[in-house]
C-alpha positions in Angstrom: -108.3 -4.3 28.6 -110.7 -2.1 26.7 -114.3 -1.1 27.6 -116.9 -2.8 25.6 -118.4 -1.3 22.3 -121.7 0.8 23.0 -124.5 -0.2 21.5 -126.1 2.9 20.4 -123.9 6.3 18.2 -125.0 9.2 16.9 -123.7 8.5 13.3 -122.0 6.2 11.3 -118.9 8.0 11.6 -118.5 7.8 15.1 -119.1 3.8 15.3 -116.3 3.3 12.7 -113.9 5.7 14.2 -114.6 3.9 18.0 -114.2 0.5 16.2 -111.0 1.6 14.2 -109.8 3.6 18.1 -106.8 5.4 17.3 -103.5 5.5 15.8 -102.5 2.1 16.1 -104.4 0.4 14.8 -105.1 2.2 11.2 -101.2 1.9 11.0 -101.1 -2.0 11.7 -104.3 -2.1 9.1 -102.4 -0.4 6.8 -99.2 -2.9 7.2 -102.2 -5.9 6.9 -103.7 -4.7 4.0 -100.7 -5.2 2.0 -99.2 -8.2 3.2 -99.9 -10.9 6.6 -96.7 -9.9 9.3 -95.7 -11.9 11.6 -95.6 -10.4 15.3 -91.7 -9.3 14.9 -92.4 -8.0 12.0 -94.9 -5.6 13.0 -92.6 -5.0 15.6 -90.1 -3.7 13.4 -92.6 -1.8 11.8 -93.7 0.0 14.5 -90.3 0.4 16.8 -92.4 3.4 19.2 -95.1 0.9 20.1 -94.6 -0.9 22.9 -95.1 -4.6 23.3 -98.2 -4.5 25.9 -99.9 -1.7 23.2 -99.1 -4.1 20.2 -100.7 -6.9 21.7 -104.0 -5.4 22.6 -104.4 -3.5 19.8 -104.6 -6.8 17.6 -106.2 -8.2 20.3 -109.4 -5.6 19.7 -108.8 -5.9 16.1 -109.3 -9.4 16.5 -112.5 -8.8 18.4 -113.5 -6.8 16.4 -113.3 -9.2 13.2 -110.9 -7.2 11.5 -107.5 -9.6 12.0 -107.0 -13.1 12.2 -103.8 -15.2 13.3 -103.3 -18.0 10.3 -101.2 -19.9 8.7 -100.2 -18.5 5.2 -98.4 -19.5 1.9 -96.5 -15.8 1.9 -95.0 -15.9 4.9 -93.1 -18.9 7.4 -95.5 -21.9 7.7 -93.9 -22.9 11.4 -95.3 -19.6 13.2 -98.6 -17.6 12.2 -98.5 -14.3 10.8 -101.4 -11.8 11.0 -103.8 -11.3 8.2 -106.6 -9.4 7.4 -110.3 -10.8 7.7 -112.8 -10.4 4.6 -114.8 -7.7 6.7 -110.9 -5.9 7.7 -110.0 -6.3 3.9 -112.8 -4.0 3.0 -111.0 -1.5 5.4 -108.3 -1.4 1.9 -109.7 1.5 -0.2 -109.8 3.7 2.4 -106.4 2.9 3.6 -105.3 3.6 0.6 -106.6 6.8 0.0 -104.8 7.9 3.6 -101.7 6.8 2.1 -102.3 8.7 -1.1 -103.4 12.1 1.2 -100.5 11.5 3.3 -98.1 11.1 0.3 -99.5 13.9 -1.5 -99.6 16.7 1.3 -96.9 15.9 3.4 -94.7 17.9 2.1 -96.7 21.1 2.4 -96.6 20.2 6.0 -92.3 20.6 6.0 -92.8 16.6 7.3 -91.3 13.4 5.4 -92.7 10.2 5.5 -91.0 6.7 4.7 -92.0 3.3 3.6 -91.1 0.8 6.3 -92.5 -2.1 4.6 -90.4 -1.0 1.7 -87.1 -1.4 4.1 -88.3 -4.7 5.7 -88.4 -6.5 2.2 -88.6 -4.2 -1.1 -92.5 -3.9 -1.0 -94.6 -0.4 -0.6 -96.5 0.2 1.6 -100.0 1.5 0.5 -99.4 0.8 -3.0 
């Protein structure tokens, strides 16, 4: 269970950083803001997050009015798939520009990075 949000920070910054909390959940964001996933397929996506920290991280996300469970046209009608909220949808350009920075510089950082969205069904992720 998480703690519940203050109500008082020193700066902008620091509310949307403790409201965005992490790892995690910028990655799942960034999965969201290109297409809805179902939970399997976020799953896939994300093979070192366990189940328990998959859950409650769209759990707070959902809290937070940043993801909703719905029915969608894109993906199966039988079982929901997760989808970004109009205020988690304004979350997109800056998602995108960490995708861009991360594209750009990883390679002056000897890393690679791949495009698991890409592998799950021939879309890129953060494009």
């Amino acid at each position: 269970m998480t703690k519940p949000l203050a109500t008082r920070f020193n700066c902008p910054t620091e509310f949307a950083l403790t409201v965005l909390g992490g790892k995690w959940k910028t990655i799942i964001l960034a999965y969201l803001s290109e297409r809805p996933c179902h939970y399997s397929e976020l799953r896939q996506l994300l093979p070192a997050l366990s189940d328990k920290v998959l859950t409650e991280r769209l759990k707070d996300m959902q809290r937070s009015g940043l993801v909703a469970r719905a029915k969608t046209a894109s993906v199966s009608k039988s079982r929901p798939a997760y989808v970004l909220t109009p205020r988690g949808a304004t979350l997109r350009p800056i998602l995108t520009d960490l995708y861009t920075w991360g594209s750009k510089h990883s390679d002056s950082f000897g890393v690679h990075v791949g495009n698991p969205l890409q592998k799950l069904d021939g879309t890129d992720c953060g494009t």
